[in-house]
N, C-alpha and C positions, 0 to 999 in steps of 0.2 A: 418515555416508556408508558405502557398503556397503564393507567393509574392502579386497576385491581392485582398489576402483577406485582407493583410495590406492595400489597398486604401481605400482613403476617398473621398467624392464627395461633392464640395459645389456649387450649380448652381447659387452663387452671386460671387464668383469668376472675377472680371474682366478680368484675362485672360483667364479664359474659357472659357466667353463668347465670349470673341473677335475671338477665332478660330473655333467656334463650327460653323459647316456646313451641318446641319442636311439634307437637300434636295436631294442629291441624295440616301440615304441608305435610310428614313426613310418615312419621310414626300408625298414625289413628287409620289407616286403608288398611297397614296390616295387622294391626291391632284388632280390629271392630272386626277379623277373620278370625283372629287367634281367639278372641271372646265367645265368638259363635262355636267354637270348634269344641272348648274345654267342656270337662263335665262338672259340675259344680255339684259339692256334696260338704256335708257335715261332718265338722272332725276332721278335717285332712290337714296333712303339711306339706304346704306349698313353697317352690324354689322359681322366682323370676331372675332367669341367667344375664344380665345384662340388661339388667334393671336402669340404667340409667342416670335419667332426669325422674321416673317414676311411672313409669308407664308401659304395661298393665298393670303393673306391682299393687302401686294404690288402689288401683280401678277393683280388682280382683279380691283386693283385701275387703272394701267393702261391703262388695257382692257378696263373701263368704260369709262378712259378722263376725263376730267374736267366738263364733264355734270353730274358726278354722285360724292355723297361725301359718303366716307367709314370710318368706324370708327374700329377701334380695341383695345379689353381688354383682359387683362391679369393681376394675380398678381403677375407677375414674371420682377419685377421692374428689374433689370441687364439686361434681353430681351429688354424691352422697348426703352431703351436709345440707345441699338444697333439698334433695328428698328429707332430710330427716326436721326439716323445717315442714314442710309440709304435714309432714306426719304430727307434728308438734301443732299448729294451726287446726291442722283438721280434727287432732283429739283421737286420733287412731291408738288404738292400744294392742291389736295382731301384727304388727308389722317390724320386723328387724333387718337393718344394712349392716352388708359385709363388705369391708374392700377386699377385695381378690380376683385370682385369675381363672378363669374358665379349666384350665388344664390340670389345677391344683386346688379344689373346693376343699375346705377347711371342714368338713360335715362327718358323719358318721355314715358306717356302710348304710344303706338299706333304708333310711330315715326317709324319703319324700314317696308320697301320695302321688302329686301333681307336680311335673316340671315342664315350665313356659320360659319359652325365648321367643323376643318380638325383634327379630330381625338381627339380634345379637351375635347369634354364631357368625357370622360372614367377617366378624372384628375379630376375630381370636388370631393367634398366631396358629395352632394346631386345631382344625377342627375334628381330627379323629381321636385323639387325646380327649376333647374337650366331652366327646359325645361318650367316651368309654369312662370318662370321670362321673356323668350323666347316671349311664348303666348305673355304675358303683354304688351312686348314692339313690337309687332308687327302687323301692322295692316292689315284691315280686306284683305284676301286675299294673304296676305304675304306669299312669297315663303320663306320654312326651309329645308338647304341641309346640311347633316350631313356625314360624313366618321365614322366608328368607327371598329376597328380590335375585332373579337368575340373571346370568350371563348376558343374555339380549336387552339388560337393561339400558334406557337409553343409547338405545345402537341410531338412532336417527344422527345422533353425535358425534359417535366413535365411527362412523362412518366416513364425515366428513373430518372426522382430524385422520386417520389412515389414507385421504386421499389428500391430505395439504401435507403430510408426511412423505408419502411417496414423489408428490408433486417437485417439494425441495431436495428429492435424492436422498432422504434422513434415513435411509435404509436399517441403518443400527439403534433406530429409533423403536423399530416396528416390533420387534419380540417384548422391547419395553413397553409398547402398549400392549400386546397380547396379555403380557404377564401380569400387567396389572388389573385387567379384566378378571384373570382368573384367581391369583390373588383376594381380591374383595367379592367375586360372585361365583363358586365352584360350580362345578356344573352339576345337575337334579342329578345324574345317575351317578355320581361319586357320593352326594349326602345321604343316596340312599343305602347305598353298598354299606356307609361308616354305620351310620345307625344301624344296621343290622349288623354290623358286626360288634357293634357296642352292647348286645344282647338285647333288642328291641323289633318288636314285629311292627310293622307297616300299615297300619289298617286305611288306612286313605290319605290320598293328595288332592287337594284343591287346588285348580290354577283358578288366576284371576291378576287384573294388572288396574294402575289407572296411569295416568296422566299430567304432567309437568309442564302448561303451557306460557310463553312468553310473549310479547309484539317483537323482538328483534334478539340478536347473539349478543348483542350489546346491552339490553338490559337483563339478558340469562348469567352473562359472564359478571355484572354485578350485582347477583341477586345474594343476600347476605348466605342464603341456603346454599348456593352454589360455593358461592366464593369461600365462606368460611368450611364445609365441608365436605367441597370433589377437588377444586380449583388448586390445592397444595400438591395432590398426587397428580392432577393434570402435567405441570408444572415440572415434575420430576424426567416425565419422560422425554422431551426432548434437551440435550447439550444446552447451557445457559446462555451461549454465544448463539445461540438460535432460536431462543424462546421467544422474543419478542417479534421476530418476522412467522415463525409457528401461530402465535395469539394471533399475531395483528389481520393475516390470511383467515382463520380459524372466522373471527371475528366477520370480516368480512363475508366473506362464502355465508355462512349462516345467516344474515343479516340478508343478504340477497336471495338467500330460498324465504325467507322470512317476507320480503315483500311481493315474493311472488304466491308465495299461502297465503299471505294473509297473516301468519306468527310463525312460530317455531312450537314445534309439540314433543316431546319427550317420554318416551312409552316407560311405564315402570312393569315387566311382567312379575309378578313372585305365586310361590306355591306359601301354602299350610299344611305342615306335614303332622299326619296325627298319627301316634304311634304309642303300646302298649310292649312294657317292660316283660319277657317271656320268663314266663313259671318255670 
């Protein structure tokens, strides 16, 4: 069997967490938008919704100073206790973690200024629940800045695994991949619709994408980023008695456009949505 299918990922893991340094490959493209995006002011209180490993959250905390206090939730308890090491290290004193879930924030009506998700909503189980939780806890006028990577992510991919799908006849294969596209990346005009109906005006979207490049499908398929966090949901969707000739093709084909490019390139598109709480 191809070695990476043998892995298993557990994200309570204490030593994974302890080395996981998501910021330059993953996080910090949509980050360094969502930074540019917020308004930064004196006195506010601030909600980072999936906060993480710590990022904006810290970033944001110290921008503001100790005139402003920031909060971040998450239910990814092993993150937490690394963020709050951090916090402990860096001598922060604005900054408090919450475990919890996006759909059910433990907060008071009306209480945030400023509420940031970098990339967070797309992990929720409910994201129109999560965005009218949003509303709830934010008051009148509150700024909501969102990242979120769309639909056509990595489609240079899902391209070629919907044609090693069809190839093998996996036909009952194909809705499961559909669904899990949509699943993990809704589409722009549904999070737009939510958030307005979460009680939130729209004041601008910024597109913008970058880039995931590789030399071959063989060194993508074992790249820790990969494998530890697409390669599990890869994996789901075709039957187990099929997975290994699905990889092994998968693998292949890519690996041969790979040497006919030159690498393999992997488009990341996402928006930044900035959005103001209606009076």
């Amino acid at each position: 069997m191809i070695d990476y299918l043998k892995r298993t990922v557990n994200p309570d893991d204490p030593d994974l967490v302890s080395v996981i340094d998501e910021l330059p490959l993953w996080s910090a493209p949509f980050g360094l938008r969502l930074l540019d995006a917020i308004e930064l002011k004196k006195n506010i209180t601030v909600l980072d919704l999936g906060c993480g490993l710590g990022f904006p959250l810290i970033e944001i905390a110290q921008r503001l100073g100790n005139t402003g206090k920031i909060y971040g939730i998450d239910p990814w308890i092993r993150a937490l206790q690394r963020v709050r090491l951090k916090i402990n290290v860096y001598s922060i004193k604005n900054v408090q973690v919450i475990s919890g879930l996006a759909e059910h924030m433990p907060f008071a009506d009306h209480c945030f200024d400023l509420i940031v998700s970098n990339n967070g909503l797309n992990n929720v189980r409910d994201m129109l629940q999560s965005l009218k939780e949003c509303g709830r806890i934010s008051k009148a006028g509150a700024q909501l800045t969102l990242t979120l990577n769309l639909e056509d992510t990595m489609q240079e991919f899902y391209s070629v695994f919907k044609h090693v799908l069809e190839k093998n006849k996996l036909y009952d294969a194909l809705p499961k991949l559909k669904q899990h596209i949509y699943e993990m990346r809704k589409p722009l005009t549904e999070i737009k619709s939510w958030a307005q109906e979460a009680g939130f005006e729209i004041k601008n979207v910024f597109h913008d994408s970058f880039k995931l490049r590789y030399v071959d499908g063989t060194t993508m398929f074992n790249h820790t980023f990969i494998n530890y966090w697409f390669l599990n949901h890869w994996k789901q969707i075709p039957e187990p008695k099929d997975m290994k000739t699905v990889f092994a093709q998968l693998e292949s084909e890519i690996n041969r456009q790979a040497e006919k490019n030159g690498e393999i390139v992997l488009t990341i598109p996402f928006v930044t949505i900035d959005c103001r709480k209606k009076r």
